[in-house]
C-alpha positions as CSV (number, residue, x, y, z in Angstrom):
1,X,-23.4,164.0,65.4
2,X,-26.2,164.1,63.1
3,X,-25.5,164.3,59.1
4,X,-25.5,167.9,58.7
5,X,-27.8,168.7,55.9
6,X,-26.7,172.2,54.7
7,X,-25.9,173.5,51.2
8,X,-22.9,174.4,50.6
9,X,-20.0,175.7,48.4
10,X,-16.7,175.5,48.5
11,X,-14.0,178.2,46.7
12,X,-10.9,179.1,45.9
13,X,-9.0,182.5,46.3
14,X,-5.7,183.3,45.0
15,X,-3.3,186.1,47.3
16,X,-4.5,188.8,45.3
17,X,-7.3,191.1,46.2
18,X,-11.1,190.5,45.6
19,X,-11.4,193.8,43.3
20,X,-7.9,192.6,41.2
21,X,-10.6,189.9,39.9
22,X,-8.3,187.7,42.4
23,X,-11.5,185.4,43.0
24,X,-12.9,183.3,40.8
25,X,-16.6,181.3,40.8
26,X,-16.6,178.3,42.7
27,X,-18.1,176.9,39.6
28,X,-15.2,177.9,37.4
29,X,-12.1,177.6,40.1
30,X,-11.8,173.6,40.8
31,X,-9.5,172.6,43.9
32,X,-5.9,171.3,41.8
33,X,-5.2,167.6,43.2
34,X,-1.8,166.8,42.0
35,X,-0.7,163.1,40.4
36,X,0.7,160.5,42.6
37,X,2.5,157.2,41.7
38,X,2.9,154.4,44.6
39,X,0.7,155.0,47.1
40,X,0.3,152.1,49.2
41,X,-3.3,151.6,51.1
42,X,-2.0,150.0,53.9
43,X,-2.9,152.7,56.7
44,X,0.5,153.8,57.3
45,X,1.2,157.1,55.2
46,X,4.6,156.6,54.9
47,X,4.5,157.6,51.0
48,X,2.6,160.5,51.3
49,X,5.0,163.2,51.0
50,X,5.1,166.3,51.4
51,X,3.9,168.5,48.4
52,X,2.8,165.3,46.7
53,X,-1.0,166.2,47.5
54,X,-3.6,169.0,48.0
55,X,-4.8,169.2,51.7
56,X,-8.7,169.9,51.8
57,X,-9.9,172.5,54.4
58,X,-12.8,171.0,57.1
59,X,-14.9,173.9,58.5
60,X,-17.0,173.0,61.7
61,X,-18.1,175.7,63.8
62,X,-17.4,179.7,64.2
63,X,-13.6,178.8,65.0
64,X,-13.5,176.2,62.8
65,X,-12.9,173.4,64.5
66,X,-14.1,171.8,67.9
67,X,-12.2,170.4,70.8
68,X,-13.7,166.7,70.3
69,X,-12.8,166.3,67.0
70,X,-10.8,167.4,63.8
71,X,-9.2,165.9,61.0
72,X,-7.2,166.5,58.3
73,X,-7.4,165.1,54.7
74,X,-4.9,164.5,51.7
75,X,-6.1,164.1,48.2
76,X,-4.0,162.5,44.8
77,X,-4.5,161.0,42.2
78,X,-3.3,158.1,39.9
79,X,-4.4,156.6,36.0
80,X,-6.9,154.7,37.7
81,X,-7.5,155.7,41.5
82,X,-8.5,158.7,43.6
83,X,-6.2,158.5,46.7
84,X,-7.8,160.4,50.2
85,X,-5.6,159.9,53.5
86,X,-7.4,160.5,57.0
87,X,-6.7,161.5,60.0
88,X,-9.0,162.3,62.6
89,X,-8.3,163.2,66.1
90,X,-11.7,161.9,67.8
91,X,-12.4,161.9,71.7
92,X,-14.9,159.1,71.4
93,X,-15.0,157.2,68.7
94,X,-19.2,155.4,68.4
95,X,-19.3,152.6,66.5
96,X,-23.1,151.7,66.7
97,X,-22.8,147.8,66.9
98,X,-25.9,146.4,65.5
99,X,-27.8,150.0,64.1
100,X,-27.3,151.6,61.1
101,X,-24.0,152.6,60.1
102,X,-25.1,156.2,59.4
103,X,-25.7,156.3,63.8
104,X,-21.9,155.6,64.3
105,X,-18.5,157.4,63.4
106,X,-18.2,157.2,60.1
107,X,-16.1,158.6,56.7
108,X,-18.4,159.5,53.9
109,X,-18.0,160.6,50.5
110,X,-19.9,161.0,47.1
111,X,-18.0,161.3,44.1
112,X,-19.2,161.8,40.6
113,X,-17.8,162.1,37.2
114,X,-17.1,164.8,35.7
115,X,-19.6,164.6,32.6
116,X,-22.4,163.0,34.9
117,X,-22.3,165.0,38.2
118,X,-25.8,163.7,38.9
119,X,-24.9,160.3,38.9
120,X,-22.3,159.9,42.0
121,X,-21.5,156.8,44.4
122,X,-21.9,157.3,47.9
123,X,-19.5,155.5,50.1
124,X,-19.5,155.3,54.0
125,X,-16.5,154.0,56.0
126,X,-16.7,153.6,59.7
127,X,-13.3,153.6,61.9
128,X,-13.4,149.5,62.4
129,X,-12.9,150.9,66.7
130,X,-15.0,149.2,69.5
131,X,-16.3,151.0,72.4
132,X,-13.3,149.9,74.2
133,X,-10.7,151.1,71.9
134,X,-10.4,148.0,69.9
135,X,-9.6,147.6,66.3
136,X,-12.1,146.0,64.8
137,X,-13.7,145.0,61.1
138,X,-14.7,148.3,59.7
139,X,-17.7,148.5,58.5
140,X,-19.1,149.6,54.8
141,X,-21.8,151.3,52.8
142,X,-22.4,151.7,49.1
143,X,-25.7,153.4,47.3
144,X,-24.7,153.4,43.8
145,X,-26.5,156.1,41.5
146,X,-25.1,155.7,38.2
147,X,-27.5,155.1,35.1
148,X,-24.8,156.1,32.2
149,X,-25.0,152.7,30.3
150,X,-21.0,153.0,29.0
151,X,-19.8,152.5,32.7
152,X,-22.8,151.8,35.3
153,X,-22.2,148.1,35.2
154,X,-18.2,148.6,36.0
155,X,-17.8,147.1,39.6
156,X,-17.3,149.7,42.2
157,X,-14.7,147.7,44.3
158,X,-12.9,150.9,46.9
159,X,-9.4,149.4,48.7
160,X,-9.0,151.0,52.2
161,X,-7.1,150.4,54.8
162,X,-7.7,151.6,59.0
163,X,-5.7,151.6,62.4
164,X,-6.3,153.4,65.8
165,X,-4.2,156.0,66.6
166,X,-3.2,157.5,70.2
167,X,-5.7,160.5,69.8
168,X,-7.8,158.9,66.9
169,X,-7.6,157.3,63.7
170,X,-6.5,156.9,60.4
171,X,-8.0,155.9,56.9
172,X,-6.3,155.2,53.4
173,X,-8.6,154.7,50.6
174,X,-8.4,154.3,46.8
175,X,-11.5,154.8,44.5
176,X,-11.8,153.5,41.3
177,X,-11.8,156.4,38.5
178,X,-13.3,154.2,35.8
179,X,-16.3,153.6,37.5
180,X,-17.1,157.1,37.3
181,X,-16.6,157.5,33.5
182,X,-12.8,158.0,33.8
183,X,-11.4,155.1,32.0
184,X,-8.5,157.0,30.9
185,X,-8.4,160.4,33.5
186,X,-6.5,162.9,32.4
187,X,-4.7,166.3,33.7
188,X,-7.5,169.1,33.8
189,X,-10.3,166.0,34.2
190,X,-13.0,167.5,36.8
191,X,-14.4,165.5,39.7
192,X,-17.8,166.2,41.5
193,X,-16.7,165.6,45.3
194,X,-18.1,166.1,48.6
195,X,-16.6,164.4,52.2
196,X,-17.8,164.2,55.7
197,X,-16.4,163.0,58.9
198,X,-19.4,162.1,61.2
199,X,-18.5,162.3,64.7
200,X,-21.4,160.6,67.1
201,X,-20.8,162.1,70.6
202,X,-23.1,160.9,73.7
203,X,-23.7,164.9,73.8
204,X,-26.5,167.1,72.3
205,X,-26.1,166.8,68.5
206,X,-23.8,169.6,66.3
207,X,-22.1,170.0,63.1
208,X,-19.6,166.9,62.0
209,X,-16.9,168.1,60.2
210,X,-17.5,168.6,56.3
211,X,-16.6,169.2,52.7
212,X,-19.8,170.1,51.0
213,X,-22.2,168.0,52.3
214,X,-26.0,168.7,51.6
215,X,-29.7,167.5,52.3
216,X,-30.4,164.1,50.2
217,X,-26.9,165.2,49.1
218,X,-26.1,162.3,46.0
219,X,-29.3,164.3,44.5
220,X,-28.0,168.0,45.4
221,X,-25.5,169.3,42.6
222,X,-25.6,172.3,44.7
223,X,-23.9,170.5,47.2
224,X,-21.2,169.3,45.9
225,X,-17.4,170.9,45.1
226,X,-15.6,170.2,42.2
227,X,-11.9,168.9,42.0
228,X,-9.4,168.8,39.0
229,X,-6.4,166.0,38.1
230,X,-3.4,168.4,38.0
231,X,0.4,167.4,38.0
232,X,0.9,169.5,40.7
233,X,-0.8,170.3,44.3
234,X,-2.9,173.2,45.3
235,X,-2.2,175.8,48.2
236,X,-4.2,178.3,47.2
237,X,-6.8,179.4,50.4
238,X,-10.1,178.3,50.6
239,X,-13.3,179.1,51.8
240,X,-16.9,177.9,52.6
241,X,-20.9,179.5,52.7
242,X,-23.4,177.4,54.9
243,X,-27.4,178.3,55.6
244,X,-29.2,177.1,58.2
245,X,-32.5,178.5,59.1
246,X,-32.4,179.3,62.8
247,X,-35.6,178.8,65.3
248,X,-37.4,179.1,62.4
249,X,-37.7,182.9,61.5
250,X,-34.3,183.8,60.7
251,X,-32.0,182.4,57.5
252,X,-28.5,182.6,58.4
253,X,-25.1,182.3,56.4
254,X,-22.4,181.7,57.6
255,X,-18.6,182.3,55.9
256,X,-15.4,180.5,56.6
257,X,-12.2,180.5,55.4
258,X,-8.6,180.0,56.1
259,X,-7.0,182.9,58.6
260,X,-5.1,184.8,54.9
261,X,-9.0,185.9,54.2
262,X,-9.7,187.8,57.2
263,X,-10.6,191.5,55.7
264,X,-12.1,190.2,52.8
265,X,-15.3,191.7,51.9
266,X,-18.8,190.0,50.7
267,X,-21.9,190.7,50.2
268,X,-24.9,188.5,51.1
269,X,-28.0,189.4,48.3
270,X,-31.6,187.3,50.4
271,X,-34.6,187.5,47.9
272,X,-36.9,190.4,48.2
273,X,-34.6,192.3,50.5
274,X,-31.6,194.8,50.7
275,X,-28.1,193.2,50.1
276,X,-26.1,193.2,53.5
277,X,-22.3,193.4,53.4
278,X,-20.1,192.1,55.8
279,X,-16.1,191.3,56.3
280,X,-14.4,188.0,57.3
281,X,-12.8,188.4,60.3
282,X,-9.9,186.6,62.2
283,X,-11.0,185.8,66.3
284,X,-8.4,185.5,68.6
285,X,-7.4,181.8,68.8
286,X,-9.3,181.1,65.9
287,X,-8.4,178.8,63.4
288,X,-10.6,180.4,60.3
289,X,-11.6,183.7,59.5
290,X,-15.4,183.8,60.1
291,X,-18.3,186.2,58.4
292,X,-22.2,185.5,58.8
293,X,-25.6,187.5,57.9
294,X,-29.1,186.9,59.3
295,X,-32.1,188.0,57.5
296,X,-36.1,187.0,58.3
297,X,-36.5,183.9,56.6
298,X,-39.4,184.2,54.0
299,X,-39.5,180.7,52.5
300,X,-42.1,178.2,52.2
301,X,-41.6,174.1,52.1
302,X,-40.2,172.5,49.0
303,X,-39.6,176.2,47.2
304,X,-36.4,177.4,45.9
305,X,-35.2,180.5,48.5
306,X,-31.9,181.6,47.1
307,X,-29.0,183.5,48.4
308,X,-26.3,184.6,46.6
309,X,-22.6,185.2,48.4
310,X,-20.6,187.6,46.1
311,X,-17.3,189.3,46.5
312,X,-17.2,193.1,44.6
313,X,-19.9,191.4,41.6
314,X,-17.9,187.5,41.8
315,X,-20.3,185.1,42.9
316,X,-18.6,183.3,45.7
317,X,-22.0,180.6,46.7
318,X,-25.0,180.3,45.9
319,X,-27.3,178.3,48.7
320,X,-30.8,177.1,48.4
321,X,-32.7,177.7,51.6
322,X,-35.1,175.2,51.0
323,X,-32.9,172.5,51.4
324,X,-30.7,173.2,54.4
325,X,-31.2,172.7,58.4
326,X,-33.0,173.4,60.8
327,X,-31.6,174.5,64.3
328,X,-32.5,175.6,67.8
329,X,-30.5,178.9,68.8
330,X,-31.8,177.4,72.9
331,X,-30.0,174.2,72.2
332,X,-26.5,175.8,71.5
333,X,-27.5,175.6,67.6
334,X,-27.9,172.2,67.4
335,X,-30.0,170.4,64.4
336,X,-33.8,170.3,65.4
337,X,-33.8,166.3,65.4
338,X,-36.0,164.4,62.8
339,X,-36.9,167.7,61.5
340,X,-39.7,166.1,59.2
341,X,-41.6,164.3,61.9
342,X,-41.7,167.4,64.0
343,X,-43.4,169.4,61.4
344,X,-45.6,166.2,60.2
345,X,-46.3,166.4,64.8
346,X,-47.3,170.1,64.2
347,X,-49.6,169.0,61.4
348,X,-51.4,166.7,63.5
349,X,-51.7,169.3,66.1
350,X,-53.4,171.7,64.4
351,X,-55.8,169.1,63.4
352,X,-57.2,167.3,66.1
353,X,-58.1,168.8,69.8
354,X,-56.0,166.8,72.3
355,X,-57.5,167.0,76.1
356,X,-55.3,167.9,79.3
357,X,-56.0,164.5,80.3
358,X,-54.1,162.7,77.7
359,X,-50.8,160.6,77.9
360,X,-47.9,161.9,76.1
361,X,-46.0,159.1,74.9
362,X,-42.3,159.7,73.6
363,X,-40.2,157.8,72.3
364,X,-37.9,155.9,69.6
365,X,-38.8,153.5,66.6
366,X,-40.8,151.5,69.4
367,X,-43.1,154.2,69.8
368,X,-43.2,155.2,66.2
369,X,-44.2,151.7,64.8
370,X,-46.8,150.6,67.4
371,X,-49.9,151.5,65.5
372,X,-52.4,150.4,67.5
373,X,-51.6,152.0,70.7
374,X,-54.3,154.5,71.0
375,X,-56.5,151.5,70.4
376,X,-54.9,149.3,73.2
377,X,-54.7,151.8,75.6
378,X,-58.1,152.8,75.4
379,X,-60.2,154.9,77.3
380,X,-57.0,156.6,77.5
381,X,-56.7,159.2,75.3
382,X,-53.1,158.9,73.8
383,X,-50.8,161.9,71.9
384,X,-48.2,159.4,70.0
385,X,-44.7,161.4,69.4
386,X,-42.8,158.4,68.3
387,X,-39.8,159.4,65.9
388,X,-37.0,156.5,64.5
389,X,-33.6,156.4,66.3
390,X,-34.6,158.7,68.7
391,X,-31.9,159.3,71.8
392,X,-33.1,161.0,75.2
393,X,-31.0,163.9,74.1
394,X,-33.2,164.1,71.6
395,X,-36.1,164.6,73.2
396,X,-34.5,167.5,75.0
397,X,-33.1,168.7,71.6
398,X,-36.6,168.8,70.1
399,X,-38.8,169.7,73.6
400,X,-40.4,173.1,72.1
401,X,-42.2,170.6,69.6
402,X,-42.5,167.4,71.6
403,X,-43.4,168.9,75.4
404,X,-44.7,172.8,74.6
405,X,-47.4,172.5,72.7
406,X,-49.2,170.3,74.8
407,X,-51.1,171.3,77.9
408,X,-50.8,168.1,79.4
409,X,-49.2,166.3,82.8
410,X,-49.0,162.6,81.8
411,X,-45.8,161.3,79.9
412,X,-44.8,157.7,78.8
413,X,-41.2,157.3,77.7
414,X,-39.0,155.0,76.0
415,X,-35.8,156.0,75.2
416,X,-32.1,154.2,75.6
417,X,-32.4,151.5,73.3
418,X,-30.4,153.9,70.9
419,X,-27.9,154.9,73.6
420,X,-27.8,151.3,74.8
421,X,-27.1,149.8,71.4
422,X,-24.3,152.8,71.0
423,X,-22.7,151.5,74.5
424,X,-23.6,155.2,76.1
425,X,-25.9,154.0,78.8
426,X,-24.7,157.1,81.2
427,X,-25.9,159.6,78.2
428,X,-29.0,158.1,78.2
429,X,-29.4,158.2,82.2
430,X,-28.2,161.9,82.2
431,X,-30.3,162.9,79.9
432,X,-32.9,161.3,81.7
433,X,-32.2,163.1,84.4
434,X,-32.1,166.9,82.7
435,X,-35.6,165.7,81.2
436,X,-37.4,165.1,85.1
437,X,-35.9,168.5,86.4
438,X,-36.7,170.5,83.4
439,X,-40.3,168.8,83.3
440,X,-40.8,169.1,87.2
441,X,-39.9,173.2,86.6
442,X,-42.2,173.7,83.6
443,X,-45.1,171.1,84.3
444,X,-44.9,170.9,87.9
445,X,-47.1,168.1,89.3
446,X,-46.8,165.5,86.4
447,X,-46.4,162.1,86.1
448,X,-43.6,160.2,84.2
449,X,-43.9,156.8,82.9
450,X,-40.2,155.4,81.7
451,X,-40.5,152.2,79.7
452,X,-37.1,149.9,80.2
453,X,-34.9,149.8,77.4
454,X,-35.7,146.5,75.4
455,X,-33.7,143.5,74.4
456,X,-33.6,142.5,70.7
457,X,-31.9,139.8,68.9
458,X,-29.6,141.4,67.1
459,X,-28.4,143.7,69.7
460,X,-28.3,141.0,72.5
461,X,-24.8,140.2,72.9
462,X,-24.9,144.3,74.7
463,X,-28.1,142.8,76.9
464,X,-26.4,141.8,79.9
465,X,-23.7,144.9,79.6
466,X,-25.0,148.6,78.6
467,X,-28.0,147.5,78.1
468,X,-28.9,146.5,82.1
469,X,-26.6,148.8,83.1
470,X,-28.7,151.5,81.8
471,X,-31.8,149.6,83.2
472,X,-30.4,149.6,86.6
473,X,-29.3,152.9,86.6
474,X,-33.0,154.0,85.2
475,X,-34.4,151.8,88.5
476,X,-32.3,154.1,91.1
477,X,-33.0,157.3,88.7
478,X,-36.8,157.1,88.6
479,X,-36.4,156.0,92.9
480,X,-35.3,159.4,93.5
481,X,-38.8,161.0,92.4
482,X,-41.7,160.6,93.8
483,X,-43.9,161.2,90.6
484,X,-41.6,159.2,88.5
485,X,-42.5,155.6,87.7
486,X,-40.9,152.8,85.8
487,X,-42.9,149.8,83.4
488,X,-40.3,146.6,83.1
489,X,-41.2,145.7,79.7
490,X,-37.9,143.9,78.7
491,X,-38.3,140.8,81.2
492,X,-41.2,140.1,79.8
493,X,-39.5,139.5,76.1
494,X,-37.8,136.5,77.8
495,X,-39.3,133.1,78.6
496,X,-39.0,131.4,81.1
497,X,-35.6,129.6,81.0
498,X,-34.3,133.2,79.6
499,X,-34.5,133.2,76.4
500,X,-35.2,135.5,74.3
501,X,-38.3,135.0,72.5
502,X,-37.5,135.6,68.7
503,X,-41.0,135.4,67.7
504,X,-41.7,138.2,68.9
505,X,-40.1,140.6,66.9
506,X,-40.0,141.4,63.0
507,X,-37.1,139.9,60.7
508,X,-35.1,142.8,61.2
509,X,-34.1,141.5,64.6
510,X,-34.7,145.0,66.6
511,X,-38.3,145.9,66.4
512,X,-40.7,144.2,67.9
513,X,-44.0,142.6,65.8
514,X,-47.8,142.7,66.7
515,X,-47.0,140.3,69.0
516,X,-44.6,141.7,70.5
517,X,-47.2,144.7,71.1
518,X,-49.6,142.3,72.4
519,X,-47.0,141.6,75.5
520,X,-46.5,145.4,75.8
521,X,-50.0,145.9,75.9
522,X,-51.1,143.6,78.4
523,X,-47.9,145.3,80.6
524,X,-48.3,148.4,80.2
525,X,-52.2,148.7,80.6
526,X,-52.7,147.1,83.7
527,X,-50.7,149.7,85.0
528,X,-52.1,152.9,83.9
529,X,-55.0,153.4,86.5
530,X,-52.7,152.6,89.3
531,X,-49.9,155.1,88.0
532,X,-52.6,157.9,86.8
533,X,-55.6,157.3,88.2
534,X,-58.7,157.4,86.2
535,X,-59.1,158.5,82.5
């Protein structure tokens, strides 16, 4: 799933009512983690006993959970590490062998110092889990952000331990509380904390599981919840506020909290509007109560909209609308993918005239970094809609802004090197699929160009697996269509003896270089006329 890049605050609310003064600010009300000798990071969780830690709530969708994937988290505490426990019950577990770590399965957390909440480390885990099921190295990532000068230089060094589990997996990890300024931590110390459990399904994107994440989220105090070293654990309920601007004309909040909260009252106050008050309420077979408001979304790029969730006049969250996703209500709510690009698309749109006879090219990184294509494809008149790590479901996810606005019938794609490298060749090939029905319903007559997914050198050991299986599987896909073609542009990367030929492609051992290009070119040109016809 992608990062979810939503504001949002977590609180705490004791058993008495909202208008006993029984909730307190977010701000003011820190979640109580208790202090833990012991604790061995060996993956196990034999020493984590009950009432020896504070369980933090994950909030996912209107129920509060999803059938692929949950999790539950433990928190402690010792004189010198934060302790978290996972355990996440996953259907699918996506590594993402050879791409970025932030496309596969991952744990990720940003904790701050108390004193310096602006200066937090950011630390991604992945589940160390092949596509098989295999336990593998895990995988890490670090972007350190601290400037103090009294503990920036300490060496951030986090001890973790992870297994497979029958439904899942597990993750012990211990996180050095001197590097964050706590050299000597203390009951009542405060933490700046926010978690996320990224699940990568080979479905159309949703919401991973979170704990305050936010857009460019080590920068976003907003964002992030705050935790306190107590003696003792925490069980009081909790609750979270999300925005997300919807199809974009409506801002919408949504309200979750554990089931104790259902009848609780808020009020939800937009800017330059009415206040609108609402209830949590408690679905059948739910696991959280659930309360959400929609109001026309007024905001421009950049600018601070906020809204303020308040219970009787106790300000419960406060979110900043200019900072949280974007979704499509048509795609089951999911994140409009690479947001940016499709409003820098739109840009370009508006200023340049594109003809009906123009190719619509689509695709991933490939498509995004080949500058020169309207050049080499010339007379052809070329739309590029190239956007980085792109999957086909992606280009479903985002057709209103890729396919719509343009009154065209010719279409080059390439797509499935993400899938490929991901080892989800049959998402890729579905997807495929939905995008040549939907296409021949809407823009009946077209012509679809698929480009083959490519080989590179740092993904070829998946070359002769999901990478030609989703190759051959694109050959008897596009067979079934009669104005549906196919370009073999990965044979061509090979030489002769079949090998791959390194030079052409840039150092990071996945994109290709001008040369690279060059071969493209040469392919893919002298097959335009005879696939479209004439400019």
């Amino acid at each position: 799933m992608k990062f979810l890049n939503v504001v949002s605050l977590f609180g705490l609310i004791a058993s008495t009512p909202c208008f006993s003064a029984g909730i307190l600010s977010p701000s003011l009300d820190p979640l109580n983690i208790p202090e833990r000798s012991g604790i061995r990071i060996d993956g196990s969780f034999n020493d984590w006993d009950a009432g020896t830690y504070t369980v933090l709530r994950l909030f996912a969708d209107e129920v509060g959970r999803r059938e692929s994937l949950d999790a539950n988290l433990r928190v402690a505490w010792s004189d010198t590490e934060l302790f978290i426990a996972v355990t996440v019950v996953d259907d699918r577990i996506a590594e993402a062998p050879g791409f970025s770590i932030w496309q596969g399965d991952s744990f990720v957390l940003n904790y701050s110092g108390g004193e310096k909440p602006d200066q937090p480390i950011l630390f991604m885990l992945t589940p160390g889990i092949d596509s098989e099921g295999k336990q593998v190295e895990s995988r890490t990532l670090v972007n350190d952000y601290r400037v103090d000068p009294d503990y920036k230089d300490i060496e951030f060094k986090p001890r973790f331990s992870t297994r497979t589990t029958a439904t899942g997996y597990q993750m012990e990890i211990a996180l050095s509380l001197e590097c964050i300024g706590l050299s000597h931590p203390t009951v009542g110390d405060l933490i700046h904390l926010q978690i996320e459990i990224k699940d990568r399904e080979d479905d159309m994107e949703k919401p991973d599981l979170q704990w305050n994440p936010g857009v460019n989220a080590a920068r976003n105090l907003l964002a992030f919840n705050r935790i306190r070293l107590s003696e003792q654990a925490d069980n009081r309920a909790q609750f979270a506020a999300m925005g997300r601007i919807v199809d974009e004309r409506n801002a919408e909040v949504l309200i979750y909290g554990d089931p104790s909260l259902s009848g609780l009252p808020v009020t939800f106050r937009f800017p330059g509007m009415n206040s609108i008050s609402s209830t949590l309420s408690l679905k059948p077979g739910a696991a959280f109560a659930f309360g959400k408001a929609v109001a026309p979304y007024s905001g421009k790029d950049g600018v601070p909209w906020i809204v303020n969730v308040q219970c009787d006049q106790q300000l419960l969250a406060r979110l900043d609308f200019s900072k949280v996703l974007w979704v499509d209500s048509r795609q089951d709510y999911a994140p409009i993918p690479s947001w940016a690009s499709m409003k820098a698309f739109e840009a370009d749109r508006r200023d340049n005239e594109y003809s009906k006879s123009a190719i619509l090219a689509i695709g991933s990184s490939s498509i995004r970094f080949w500058d020169t294509i309207a050049e080499d494809f010339a007379p052809w008149e070329v739309i590029k809609r190239g956007f980085g790590g792109s999957a086909m479901s992606d280009v479903l996810g985002a057709y209103r802004y890729l396919i719509e606005p343009y009154d065209v019938n010719r279409f080059l794609i390439y797509e499935g090197d993400t899938e490929s490298g991901r080892s989800m060749p049959e998402a890729f090939l579905r997807y495929s699929r939905t995008f040549i029905e939907r296409l021949a319903v809407d823009r009946p007559g077209s012509t679809i160009v698929f480009l083959t997914p490519k080989p590179s050198p740092k993904r070829l050991d998946l070359w002769d697996t999901t990478y030609k299986k989703a190759n051959n599987g694109l050959k008897d896909l596009v067979g079934e269509y009669e104005n549906v073609h196919l370009i073999d542009v990965a044979t061509p990367l090979f030489n002769r003896e079949g090998t791959l030929r390194n030079e052409l492609f840039k150092s990071d051992g996945v994109h290709l270089n001008e040369a690279g290009y060059v071969v493209w070119k040469e392919i893919i040109q002298s097959q335009l006329s005879l696939i479209f016809g004439d400019p």
